[in-house]
LOGU-316653 format. One record per residue (C-alpha): x, y, z; residue number from 1. Coordinates in nm, 4 decimals. Layout:
N
<roba><east>X</east><north>Y</north><up>Z</up><nr>NUM</nr></roba>
...
This chain:
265
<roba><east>-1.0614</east><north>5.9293</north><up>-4.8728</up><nr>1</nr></roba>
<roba><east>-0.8741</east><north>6.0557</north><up>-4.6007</up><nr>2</nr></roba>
<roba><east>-1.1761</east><north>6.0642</north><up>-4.4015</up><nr>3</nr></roba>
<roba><east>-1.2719</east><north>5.6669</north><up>-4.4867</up><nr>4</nr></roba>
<roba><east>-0.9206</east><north>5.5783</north><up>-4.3983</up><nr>5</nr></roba>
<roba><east>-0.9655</east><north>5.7362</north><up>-4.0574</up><nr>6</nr></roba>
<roba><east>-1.2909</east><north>5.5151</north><up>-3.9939</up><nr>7</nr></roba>
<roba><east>-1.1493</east><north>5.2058</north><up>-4.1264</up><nr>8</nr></roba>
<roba><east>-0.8728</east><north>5.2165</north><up>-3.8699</up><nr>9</nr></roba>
<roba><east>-1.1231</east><north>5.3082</north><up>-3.5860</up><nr>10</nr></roba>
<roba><east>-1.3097</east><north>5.0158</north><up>-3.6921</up><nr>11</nr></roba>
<roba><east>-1.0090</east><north>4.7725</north><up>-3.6633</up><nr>12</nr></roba>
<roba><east>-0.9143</east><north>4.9041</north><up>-3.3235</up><nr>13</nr></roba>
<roba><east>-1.2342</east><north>4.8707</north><up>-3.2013</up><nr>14</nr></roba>
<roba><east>-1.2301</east><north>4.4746</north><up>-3.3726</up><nr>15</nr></roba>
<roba><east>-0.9631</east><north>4.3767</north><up>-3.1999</up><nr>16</nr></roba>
<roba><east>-1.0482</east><north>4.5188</north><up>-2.8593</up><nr>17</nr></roba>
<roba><east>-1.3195</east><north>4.3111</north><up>-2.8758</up><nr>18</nr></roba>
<roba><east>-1.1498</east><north>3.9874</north><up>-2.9557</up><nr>19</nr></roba>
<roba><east>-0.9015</east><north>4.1045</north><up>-2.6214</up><nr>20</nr></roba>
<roba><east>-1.2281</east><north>4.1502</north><up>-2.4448</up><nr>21</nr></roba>
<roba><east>-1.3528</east><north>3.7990</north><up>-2.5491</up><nr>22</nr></roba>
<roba><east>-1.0587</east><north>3.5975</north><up>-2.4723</up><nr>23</nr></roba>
<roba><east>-0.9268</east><north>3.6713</north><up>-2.1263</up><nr>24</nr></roba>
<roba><east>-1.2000</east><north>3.5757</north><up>-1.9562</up><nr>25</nr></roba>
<roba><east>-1.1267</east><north>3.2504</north><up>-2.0997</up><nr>26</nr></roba>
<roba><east>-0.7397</east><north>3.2811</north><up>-1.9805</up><nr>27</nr></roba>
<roba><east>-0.9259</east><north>3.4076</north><up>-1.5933</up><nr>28</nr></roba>
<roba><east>-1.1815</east><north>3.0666</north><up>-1.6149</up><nr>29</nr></roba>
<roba><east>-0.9255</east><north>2.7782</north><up>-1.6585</up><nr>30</nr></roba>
<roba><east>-0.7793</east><north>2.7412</north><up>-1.3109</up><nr>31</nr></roba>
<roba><east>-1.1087</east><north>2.7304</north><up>-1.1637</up><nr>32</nr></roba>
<roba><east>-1.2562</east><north>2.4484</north><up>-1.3951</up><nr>33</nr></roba>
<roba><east>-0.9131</east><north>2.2458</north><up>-1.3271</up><nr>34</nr></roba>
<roba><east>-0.9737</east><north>2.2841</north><up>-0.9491</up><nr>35</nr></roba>
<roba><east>-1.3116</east><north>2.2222</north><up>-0.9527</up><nr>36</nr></roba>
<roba><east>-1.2495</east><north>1.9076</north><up>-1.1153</up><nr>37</nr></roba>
<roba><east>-0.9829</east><north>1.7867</north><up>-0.8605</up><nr>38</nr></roba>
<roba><east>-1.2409</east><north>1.7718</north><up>-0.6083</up><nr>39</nr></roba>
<roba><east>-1.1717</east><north>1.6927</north><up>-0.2298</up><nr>40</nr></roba>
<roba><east>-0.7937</east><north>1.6850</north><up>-0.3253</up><nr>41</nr></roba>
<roba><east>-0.7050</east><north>1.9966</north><up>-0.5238</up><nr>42</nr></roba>
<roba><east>-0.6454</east><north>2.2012</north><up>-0.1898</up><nr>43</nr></roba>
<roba><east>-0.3914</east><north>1.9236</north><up>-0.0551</up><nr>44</nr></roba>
<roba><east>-0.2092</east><north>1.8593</north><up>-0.3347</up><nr>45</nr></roba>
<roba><east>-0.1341</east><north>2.2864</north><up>-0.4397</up><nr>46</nr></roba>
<roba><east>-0.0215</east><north>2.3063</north><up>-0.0890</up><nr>47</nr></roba>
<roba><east>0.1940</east><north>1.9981</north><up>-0.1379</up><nr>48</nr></roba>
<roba><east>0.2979</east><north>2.1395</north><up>-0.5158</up><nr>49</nr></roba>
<roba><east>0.4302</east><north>2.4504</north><up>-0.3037</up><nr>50</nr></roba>
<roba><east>0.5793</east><north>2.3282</north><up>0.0081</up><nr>51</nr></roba>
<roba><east>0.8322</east><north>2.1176</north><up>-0.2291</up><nr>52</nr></roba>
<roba><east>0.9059</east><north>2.4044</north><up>-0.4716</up><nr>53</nr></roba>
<roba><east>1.0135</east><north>2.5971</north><up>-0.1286</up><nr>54</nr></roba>
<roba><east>1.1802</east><north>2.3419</north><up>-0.0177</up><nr>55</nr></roba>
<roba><east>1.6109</east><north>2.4175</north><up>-0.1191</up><nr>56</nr></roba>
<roba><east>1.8983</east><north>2.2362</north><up>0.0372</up><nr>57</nr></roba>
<roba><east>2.2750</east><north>2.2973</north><up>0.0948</up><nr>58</nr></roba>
<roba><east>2.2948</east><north>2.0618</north><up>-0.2201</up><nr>59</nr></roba>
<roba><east>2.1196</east><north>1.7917</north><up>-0.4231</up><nr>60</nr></roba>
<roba><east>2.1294</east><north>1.5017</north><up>-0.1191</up><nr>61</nr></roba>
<roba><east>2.0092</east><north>1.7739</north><up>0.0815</up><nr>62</nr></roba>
<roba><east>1.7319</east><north>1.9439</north><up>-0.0926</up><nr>63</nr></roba>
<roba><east>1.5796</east><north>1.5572</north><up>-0.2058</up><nr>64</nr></roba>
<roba><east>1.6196</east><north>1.5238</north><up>0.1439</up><nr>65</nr></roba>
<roba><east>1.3503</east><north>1.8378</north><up>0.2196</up><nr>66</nr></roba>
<roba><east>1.1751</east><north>1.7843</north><up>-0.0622</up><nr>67</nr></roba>
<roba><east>1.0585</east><north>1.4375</north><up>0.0433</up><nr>68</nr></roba>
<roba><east>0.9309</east><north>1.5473</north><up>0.3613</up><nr>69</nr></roba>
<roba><east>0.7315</east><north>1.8031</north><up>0.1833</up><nr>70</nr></roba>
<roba><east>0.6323</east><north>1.5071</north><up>-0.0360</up><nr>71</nr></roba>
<roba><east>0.5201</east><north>1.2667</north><up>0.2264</up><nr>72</nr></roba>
<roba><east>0.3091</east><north>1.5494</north><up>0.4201</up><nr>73</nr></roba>
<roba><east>0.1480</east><north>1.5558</north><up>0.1256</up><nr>74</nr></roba>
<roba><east>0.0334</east><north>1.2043</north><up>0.1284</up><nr>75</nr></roba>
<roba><east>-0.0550</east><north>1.2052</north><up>0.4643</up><nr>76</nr></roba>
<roba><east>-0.3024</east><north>1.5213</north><up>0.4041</up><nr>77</nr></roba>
<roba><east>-0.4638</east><north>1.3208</north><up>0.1123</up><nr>78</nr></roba>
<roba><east>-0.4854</east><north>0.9640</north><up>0.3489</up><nr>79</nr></roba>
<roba><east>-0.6519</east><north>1.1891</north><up>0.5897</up><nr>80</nr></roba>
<roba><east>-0.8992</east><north>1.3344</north><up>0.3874</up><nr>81</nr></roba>
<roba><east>-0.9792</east><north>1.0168</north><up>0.2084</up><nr>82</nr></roba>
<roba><east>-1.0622</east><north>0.8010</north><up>0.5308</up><nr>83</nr></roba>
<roba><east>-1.3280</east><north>1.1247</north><up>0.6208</up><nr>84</nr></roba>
<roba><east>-1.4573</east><north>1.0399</north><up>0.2291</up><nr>85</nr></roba>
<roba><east>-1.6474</east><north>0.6769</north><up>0.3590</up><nr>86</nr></roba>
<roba><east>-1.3688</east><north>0.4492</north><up>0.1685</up><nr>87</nr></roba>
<roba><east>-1.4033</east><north>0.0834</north><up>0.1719</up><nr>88</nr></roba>
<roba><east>-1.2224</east><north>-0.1095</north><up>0.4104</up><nr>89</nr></roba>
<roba><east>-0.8962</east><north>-0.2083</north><up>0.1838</up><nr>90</nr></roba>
<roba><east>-0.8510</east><north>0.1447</north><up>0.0934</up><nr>91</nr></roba>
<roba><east>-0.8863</east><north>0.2336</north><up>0.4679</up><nr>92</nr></roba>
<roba><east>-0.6169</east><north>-0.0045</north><up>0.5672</up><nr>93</nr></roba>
<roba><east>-0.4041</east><north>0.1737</north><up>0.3374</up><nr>94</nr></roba>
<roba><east>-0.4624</east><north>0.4499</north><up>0.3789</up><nr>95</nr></roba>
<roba><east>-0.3775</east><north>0.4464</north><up>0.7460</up><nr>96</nr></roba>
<roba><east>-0.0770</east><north>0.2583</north><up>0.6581</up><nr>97</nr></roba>
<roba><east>0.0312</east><north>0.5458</north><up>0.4471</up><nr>98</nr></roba>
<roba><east>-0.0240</east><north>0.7819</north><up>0.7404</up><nr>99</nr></roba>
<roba><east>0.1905</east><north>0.6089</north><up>0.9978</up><nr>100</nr></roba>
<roba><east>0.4590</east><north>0.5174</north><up>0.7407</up><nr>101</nr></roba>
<roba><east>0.5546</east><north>0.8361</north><up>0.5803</up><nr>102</nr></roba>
<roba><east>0.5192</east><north>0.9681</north><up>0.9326</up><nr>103</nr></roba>
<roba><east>0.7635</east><north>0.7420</north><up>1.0374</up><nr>104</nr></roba>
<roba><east>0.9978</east><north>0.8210</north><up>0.7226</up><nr>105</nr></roba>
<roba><east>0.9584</east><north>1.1935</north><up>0.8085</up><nr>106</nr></roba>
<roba><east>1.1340</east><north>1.1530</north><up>1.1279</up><nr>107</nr></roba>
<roba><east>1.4078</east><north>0.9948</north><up>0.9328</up><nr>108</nr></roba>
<roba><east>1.4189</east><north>1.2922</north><up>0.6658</up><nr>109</nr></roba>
<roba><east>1.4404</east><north>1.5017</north><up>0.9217</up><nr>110</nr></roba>
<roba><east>1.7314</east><north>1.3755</north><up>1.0939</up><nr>111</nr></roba>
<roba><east>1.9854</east><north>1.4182</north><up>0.7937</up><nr>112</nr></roba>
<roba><east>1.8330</east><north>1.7560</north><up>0.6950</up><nr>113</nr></roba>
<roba><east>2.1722</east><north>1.9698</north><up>0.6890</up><nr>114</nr></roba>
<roba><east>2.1611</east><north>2.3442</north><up>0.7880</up><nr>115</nr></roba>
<roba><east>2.3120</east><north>2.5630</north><up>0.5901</up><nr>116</nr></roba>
<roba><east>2.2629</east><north>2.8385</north><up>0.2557</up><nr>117</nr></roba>
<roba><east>2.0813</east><north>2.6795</north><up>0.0299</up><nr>118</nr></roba>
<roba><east>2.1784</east><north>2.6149</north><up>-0.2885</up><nr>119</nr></roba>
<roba><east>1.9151</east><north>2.6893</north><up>-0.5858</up><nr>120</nr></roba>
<roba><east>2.1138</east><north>2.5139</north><up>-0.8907</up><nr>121</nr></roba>
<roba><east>2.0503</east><north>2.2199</north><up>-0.6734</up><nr>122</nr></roba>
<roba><east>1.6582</east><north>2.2460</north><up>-0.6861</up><nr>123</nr></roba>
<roba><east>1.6590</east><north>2.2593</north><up>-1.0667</up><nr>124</nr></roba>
<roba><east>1.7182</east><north>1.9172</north><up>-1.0991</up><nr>125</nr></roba>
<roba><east>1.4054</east><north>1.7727</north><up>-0.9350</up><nr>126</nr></roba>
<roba><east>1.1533</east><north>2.0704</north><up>-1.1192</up><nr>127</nr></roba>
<roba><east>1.1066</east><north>1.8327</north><up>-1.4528</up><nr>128</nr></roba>
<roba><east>1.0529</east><north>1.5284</north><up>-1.2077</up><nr>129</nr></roba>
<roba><east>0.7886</east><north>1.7306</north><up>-0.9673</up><nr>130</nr></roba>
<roba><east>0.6046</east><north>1.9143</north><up>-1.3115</up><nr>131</nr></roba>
<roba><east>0.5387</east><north>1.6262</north><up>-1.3812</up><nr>132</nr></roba>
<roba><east>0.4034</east><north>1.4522</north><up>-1.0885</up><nr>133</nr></roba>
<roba><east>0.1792</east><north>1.7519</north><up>-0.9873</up><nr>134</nr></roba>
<roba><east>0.0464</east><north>1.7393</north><up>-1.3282</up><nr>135</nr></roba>
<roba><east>-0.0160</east><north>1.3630</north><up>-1.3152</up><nr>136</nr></roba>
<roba><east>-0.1891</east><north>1.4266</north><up>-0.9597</up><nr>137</nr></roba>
<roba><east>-0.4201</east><north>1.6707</north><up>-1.0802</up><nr>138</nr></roba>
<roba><east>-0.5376</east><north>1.5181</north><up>-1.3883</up><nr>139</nr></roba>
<roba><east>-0.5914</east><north>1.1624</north><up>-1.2235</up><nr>140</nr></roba>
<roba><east>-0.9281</east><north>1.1253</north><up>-1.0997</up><nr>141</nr></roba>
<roba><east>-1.1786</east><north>0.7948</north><up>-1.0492</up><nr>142</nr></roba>
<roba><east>-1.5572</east><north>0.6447</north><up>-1.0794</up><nr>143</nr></roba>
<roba><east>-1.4924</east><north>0.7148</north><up>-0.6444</up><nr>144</nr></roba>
<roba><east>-1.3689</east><north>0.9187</north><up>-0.4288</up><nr>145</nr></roba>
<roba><east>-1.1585</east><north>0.5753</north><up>-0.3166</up><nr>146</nr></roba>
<roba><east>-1.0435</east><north>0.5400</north><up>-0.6336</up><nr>147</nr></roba>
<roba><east>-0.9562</east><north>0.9083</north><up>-0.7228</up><nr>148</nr></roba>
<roba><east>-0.7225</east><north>0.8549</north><up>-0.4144</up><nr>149</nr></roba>
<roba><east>-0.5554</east><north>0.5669</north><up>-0.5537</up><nr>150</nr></roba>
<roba><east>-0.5059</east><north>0.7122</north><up>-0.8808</up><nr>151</nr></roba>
<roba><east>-0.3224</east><north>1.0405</north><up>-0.7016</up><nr>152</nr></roba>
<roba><east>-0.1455</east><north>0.8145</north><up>-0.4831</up><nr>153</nr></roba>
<roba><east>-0.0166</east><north>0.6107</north><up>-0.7610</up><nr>154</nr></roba>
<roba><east>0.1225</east><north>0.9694</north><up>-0.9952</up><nr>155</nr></roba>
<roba><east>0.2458</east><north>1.0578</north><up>-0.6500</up><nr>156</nr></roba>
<roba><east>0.4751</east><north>0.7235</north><up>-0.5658</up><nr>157</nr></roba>
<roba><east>0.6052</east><north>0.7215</north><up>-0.9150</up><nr>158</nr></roba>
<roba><east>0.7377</east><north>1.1146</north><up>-0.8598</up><nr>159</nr></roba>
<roba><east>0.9009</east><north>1.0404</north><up>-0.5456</up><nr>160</nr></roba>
<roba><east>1.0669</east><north>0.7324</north><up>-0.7565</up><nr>161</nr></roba>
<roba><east>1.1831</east><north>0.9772</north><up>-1.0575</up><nr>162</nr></roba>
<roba><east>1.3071</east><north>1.2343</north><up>-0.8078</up><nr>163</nr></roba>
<roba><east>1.4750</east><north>0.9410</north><up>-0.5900</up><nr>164</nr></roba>
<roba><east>1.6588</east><north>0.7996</north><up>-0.9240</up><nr>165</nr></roba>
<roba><east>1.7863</east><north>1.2312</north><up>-0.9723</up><nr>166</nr></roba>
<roba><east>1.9375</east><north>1.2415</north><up>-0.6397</up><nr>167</nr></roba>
<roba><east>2.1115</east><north>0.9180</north><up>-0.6416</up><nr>168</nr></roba>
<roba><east>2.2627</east><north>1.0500</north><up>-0.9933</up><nr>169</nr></roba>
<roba><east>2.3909</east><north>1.3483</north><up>-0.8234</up><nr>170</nr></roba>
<roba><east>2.6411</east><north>1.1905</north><up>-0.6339</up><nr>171</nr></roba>
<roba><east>2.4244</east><north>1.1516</north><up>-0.2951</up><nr>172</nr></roba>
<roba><east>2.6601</east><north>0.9438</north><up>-0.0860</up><nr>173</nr></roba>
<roba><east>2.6353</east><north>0.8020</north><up>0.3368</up><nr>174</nr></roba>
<roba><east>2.3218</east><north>0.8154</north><up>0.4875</up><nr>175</nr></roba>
<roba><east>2.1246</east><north>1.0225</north><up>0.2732</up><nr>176</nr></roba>
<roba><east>2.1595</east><north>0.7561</north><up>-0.0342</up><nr>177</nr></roba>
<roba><east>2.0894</east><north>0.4650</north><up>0.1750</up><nr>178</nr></roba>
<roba><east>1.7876</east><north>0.6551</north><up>0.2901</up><nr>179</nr></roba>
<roba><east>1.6976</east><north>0.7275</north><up>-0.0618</up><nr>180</nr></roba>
<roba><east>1.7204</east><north>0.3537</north><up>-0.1880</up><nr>181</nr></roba>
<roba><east>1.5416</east><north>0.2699</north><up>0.1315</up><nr>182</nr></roba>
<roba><east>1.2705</east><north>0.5230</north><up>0.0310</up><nr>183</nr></roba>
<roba><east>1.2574</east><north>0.4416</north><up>-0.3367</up><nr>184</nr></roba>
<roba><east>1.2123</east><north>0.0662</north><up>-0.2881</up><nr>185</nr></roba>
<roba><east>0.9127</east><north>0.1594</north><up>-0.0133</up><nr>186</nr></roba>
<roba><east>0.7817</east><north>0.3272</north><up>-0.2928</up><nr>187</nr></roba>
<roba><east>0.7756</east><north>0.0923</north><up>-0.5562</up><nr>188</nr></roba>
<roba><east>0.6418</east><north>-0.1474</north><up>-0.3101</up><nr>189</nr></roba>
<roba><east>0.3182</east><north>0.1023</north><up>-0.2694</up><nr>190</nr></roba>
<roba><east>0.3350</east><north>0.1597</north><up>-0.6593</up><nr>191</nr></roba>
<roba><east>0.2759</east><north>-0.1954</north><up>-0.6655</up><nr>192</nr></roba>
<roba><east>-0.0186</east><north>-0.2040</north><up>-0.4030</up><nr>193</nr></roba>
<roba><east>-0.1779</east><north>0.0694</north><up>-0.5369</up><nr>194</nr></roba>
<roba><east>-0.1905</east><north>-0.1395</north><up>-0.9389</up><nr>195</nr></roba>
<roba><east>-0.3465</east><north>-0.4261</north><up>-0.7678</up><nr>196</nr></roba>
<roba><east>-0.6044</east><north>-0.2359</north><up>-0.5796</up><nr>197</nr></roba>
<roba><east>-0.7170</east><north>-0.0632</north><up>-0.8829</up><nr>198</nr></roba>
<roba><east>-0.7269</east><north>-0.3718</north><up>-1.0702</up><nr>199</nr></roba>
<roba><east>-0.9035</east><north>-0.5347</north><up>-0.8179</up><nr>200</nr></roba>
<roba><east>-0.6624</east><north>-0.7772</north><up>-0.7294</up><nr>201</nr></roba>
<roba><east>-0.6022</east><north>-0.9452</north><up>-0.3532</up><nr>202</nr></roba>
<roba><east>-0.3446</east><north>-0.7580</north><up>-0.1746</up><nr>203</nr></roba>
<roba><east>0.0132</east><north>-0.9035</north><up>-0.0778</up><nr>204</nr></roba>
<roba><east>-0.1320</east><north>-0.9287</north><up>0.2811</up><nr>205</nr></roba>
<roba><east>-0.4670</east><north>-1.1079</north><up>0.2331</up><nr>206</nr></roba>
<roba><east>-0.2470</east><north>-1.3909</north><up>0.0006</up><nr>207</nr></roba>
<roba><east>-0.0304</east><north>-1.4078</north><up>0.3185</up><nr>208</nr></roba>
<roba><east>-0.3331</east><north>-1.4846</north><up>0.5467</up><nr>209</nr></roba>
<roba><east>-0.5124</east><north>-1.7024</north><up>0.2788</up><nr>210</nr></roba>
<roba><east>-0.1896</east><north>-1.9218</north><up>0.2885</up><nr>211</nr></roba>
<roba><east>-0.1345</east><north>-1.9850</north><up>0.6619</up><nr>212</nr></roba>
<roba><east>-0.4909</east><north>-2.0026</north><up>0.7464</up><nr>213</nr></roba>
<roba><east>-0.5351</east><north>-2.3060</north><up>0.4890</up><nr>214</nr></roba>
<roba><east>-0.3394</east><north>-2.5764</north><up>0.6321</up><nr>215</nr></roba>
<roba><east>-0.3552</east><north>-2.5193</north><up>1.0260</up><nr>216</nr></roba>
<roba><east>-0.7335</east><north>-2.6364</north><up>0.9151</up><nr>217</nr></roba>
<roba><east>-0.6751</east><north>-2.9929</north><up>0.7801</up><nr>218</nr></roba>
<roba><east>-0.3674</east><north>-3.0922</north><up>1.0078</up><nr>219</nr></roba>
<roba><east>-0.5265</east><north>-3.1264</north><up>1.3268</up><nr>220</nr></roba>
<roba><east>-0.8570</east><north>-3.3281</north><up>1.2561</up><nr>221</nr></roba>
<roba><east>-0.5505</east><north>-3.5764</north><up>1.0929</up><nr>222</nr></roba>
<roba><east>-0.3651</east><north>-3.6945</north><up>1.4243</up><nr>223</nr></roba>
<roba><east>-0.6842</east><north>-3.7430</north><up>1.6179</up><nr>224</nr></roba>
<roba><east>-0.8218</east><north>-4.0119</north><up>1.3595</up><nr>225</nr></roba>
<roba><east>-0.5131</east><north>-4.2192</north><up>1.3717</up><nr>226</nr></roba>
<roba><east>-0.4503</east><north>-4.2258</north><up>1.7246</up><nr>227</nr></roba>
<roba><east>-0.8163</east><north>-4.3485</north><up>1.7637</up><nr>228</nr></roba>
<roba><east>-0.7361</east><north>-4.6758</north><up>1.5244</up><nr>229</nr></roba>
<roba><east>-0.4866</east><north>-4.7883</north><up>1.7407</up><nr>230</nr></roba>
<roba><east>-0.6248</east><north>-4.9248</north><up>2.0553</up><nr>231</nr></roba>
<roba><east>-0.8781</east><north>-5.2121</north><up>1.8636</up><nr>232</nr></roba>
<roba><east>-0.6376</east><north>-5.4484</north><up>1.8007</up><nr>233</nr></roba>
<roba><east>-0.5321</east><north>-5.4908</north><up>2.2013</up><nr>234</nr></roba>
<roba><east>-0.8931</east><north>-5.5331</north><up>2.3613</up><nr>235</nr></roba>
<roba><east>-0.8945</east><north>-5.8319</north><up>2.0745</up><nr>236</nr></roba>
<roba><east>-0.5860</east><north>-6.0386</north><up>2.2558</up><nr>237</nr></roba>
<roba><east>-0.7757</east><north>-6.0170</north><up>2.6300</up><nr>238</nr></roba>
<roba><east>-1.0320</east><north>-6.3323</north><up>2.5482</up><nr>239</nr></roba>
<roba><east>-0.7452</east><north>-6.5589</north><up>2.5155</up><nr>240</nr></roba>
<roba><east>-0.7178</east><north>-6.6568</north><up>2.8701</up><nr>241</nr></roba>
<roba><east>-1.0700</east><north>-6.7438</north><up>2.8992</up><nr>242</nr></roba>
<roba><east>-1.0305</east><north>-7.1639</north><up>2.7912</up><nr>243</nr></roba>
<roba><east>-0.8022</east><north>-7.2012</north><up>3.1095</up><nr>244</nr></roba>
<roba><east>-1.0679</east><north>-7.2391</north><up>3.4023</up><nr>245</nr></roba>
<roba><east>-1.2828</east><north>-7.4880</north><up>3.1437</up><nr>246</nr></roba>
<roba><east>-1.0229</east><north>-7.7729</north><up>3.1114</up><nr>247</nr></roba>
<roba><east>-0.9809</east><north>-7.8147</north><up>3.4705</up><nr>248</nr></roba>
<roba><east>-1.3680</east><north>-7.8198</north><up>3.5222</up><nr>249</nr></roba>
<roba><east>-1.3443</east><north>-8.1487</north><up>3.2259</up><nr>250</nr></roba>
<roba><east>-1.1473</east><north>-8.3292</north><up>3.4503</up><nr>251</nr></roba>
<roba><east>-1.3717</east><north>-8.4416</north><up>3.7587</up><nr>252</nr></roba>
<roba><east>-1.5745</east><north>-8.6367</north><up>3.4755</up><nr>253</nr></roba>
<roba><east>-1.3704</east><north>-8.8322</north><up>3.3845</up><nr>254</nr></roba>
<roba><east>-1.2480</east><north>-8.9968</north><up>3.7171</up><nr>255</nr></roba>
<roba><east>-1.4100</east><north>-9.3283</north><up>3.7160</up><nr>256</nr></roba>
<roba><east>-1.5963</east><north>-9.4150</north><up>4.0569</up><nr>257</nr></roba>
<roba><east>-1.3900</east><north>-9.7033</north><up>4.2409</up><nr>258</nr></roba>
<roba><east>-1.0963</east><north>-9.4611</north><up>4.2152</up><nr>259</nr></roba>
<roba><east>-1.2942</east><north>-9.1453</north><up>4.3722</up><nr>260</nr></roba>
<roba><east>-1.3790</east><north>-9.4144</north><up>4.6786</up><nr>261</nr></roba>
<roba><east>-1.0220</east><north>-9.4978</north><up>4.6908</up><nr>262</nr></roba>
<roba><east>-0.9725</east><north>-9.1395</north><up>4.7199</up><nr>263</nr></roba>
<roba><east>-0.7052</east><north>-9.1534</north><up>4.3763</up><nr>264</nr></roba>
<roba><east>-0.9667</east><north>-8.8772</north><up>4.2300</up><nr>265</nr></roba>
């Protein structure tokens, strides 16, 4: 008995080795799959997923402050690689837009970053808010490579929104909160871009130039036809003084021929 016992417990030990054995490679496999599936973008976006987890201020204006810049190098790294993935023209245009705003923003950030310790409580706030926008960036994907972009693009707008709405909760006050409502309106302005693109809607732009194009057309073709009208009906009144010269030619007729010898004619 003893002797069974002994077996039976070297033959469960050995059991559930072999379950470890089976399911860590499993655990090891998972990260790869995910990036593999993120395609052009994974790199950019884990460096991006980093850079704003580093990224601590003196307090919770100041850390959305460095976060954001963080956040918008991000996009620009994505723009970038998508215009070297052949993208149709629209999602060119916007995506070169994207590079020389946020650039532009950057230089804002950068200009109210404080110096200072930096204050860790202060980065907890934004960590739900940027979970959730990396893990919306990594799981979006498209039928393109153009549309993969827009479908990051659009998780990554709506994080910088959520993490805008945090900061201007936590008391953000001067210039850093007007910069943040500046930044979260530009934002929902792309949000909206991006939902039209994807839907295959005309752009805010080309409805601009479809509307002032249209009438410039028609206006000028207009004026020229009713100037032309006007001239006919004064070449009509010039025949008038025609009948003149013919009544004095009547009168030699009629002068009867004693008086023309008399010279009265």
């Amino acid at each position: 008995m003893t002797k069974l016992t002994g077996i039976a417990a070297l033959a469960l030990l050995a059991s559930l080795g072999a379950c470890g054995s089976v399911e860590q490679p499993a655990e090891d496999t998972a990260p790869d799959a995910a990036m593999t599936m993120d395609g052009p973008y994974a790199e950019s976006e884990m460096a991006m997923d980093k850079a704003m987890k580093d990224a601590v201020g003196v307090d919770a204006a100041d850390t959305w402050v460095k976060k954001m810049i963080a956040h918008h190098e991000g996009a620009i790294n994505m723009s970038r690689i998508a215009l070297g993935l052949e993208p149709t023209a629209d999602l060119a245009k916007m995506a070169q837009m994207t590079i020389e705003k946020q650039g532009a923003e950057i230089e804002a950030l950068k200009a109210l970053a404080r110096n200072g310790a930096a204050n860790p409580a202060s980065a907890k706030l934004y960590e739900a808010a940027m979970t959730e926008m990396n893990s919306d960036m990594m799981a979006a994907s498209g039928a393109t490579p153009s549309e993969t972009y827009l479908t990051k693009m659009l998780a990554h707008h709506r994080g910088a929104v959520a993490m805008s709405d945090i900061a201007l909760a936590s008391g953000a006050t001067g210039a850093v909160r007007a910069q943040i409502e500046q930044t979260r309106a530009k934002q929902l302005e792309e949000i909206a871009l991006v939902e039209a693109m994807l839907k295959g809607e005309p752009t805010p732009a080309t409805q601009t130039k479809n509307a002032v194009a249209a009438p410039t057309a028609t206006a000028k073709p207009d004026a020229t036809k009713t100037t032309a009208a006007k001239p006919a009906p004064v070449r009509a009144a010039a025949p008038k003084a025609s009948p003149e010269p013919t009544a004095e030619a009547d009168d030699a007729p009629t002068c009867a021929p004693e008086h023309r010898a008399a010279g009265h004619c």
